[in-house]
C-alpha positions in Angstrom: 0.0 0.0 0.0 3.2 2.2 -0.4 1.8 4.3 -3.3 -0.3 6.6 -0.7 1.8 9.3 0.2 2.6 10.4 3.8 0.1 13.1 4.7 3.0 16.3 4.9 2.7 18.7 8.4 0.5 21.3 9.3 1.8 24.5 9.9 -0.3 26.4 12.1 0.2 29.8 13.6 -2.9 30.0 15.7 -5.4 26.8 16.7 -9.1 27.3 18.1 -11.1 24.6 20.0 -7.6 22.9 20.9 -6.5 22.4 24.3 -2.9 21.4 22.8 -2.3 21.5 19.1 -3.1 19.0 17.5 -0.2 17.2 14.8 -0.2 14.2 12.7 2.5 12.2 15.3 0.0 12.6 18.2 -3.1 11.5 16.0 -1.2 8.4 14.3 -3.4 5.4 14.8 -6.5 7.5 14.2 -7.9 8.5 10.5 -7.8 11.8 10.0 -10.6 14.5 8.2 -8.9 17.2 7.3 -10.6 20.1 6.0 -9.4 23.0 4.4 -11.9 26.3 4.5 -12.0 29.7 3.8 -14.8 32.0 6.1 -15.5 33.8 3.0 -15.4 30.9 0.3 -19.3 29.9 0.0 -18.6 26.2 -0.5 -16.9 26.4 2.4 -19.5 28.3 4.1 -22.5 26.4 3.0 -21.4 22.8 2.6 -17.6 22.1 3.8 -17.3 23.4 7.5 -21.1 22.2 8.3 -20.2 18.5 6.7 -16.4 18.7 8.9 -18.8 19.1 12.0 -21.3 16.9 10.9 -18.4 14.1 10.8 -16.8 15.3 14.3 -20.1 14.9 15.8 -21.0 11.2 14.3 -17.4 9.8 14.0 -15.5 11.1 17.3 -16.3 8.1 19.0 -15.1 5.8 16.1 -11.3 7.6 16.7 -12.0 9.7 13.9 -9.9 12.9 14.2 -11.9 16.0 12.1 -9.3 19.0 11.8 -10.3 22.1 10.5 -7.4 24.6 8.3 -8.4 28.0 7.5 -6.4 28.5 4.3 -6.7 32.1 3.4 -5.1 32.6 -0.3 -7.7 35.7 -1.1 -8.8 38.7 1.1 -6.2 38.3 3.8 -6.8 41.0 5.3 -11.0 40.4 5.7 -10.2 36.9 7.3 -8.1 37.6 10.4 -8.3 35.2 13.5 -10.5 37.7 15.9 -13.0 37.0 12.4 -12.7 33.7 12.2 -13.1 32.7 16.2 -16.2 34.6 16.0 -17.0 32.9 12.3 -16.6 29.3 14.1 -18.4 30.8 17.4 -21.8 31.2 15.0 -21.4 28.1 13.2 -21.0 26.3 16.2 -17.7 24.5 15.1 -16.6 22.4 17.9 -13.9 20.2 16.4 -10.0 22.0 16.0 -9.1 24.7 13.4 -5.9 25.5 12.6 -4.9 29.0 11.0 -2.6 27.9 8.2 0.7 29.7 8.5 1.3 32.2 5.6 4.9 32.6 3.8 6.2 36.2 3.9 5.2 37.5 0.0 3.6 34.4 -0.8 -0.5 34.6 -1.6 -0.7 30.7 -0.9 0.1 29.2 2.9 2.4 26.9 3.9 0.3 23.6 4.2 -1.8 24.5 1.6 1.0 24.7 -0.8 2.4 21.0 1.0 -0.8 19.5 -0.1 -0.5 21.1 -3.3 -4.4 22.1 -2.9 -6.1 23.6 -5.4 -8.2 26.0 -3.6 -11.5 25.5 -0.9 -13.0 23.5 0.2 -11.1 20.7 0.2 -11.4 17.5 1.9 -8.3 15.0 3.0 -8.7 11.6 4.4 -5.1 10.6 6.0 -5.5 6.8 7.2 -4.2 5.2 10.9 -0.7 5.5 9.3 -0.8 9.0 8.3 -0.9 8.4 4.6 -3.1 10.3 2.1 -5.8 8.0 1.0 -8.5 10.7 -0.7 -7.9 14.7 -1.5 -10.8 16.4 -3.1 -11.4 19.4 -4.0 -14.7 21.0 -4.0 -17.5 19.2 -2.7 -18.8 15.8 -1.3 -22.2 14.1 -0.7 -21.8 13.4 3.1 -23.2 9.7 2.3 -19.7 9.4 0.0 -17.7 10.7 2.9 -19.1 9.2 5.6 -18.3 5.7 3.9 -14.6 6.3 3.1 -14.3 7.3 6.7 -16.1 4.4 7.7 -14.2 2.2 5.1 -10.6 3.9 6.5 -11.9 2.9 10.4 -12.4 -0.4 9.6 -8.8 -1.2 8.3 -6.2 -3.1 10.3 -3.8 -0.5 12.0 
């Protein structure tokens, strides 16, 4: 199964709803939904962050870890942290968010540019051995999701 590639790590400059950061070492042995957002990207808005609580809410107790990365690549200065805690206050987003670091003179932030994304939302499922197994961009019928999760729980360690 060596041709999934090992999920790269998150750089964060600011986490919400964590008690301690969260990182890929300290969640191996879990499957991981990791969602990139943007406050101000509508799919985001109206489909990705309620679908990335949705699965915190009905998968937490499977050992399903649901991280949230706001990846802002547009408007920077419109989507500062004081926005966003209040932006995941309203929506009721429980599960972590990172703030994805930014690169002095670079539009594009550092884990966003690791994952090579192509923009928000986008959804990554990284397995029990912190390998990539699904990136999507854009979205997902929650049915689809909720299945690869599923299918990615029931695997061996």
């Amino acid at each position: 199964m060596s041709h999934h590639p090992a999920a790269p790590a998150w750089q964060v400059s600011q986490w919400f709803n964590a008690e301690s950061p969260p990182d890929l070492l300290g969640l191996r042995g879990r499957v991981i939904a990791l969602h990139a957002f943007q406050m101000l990207c509508p799919g985001s808005v109206l489909h990705g962050v309620p679908q990335a609580e949705r699965l915190h809410q009905e998968f937490a107790g499977e050992g399903v870890a649901v991280v949230g990365l706001h990846t802002v690549f547009e408007h920077h200065d419109a989507m500062q942290p004081v926005s966003l805690q209040a932006f995941l206050h309203e929506f009721r987003v429980t599960h972590p968010v990172g703030v994805d670091a930014s690169i002095p003179g670079q539009r594009v932030p550092a884990t966003m540019q690791a994952y090579g994304m192509q923009g928000t939302p986008t959804l990554v499922l990284i397995d029990r051995a912190g390998r990539i197994r699904r990136q999507h961009f854009g979205r997902l019928d929650d049915l689809t999701v909720g299945a690869e999760v599923m299918r990615l729980v029931c695997e061996a360690g």
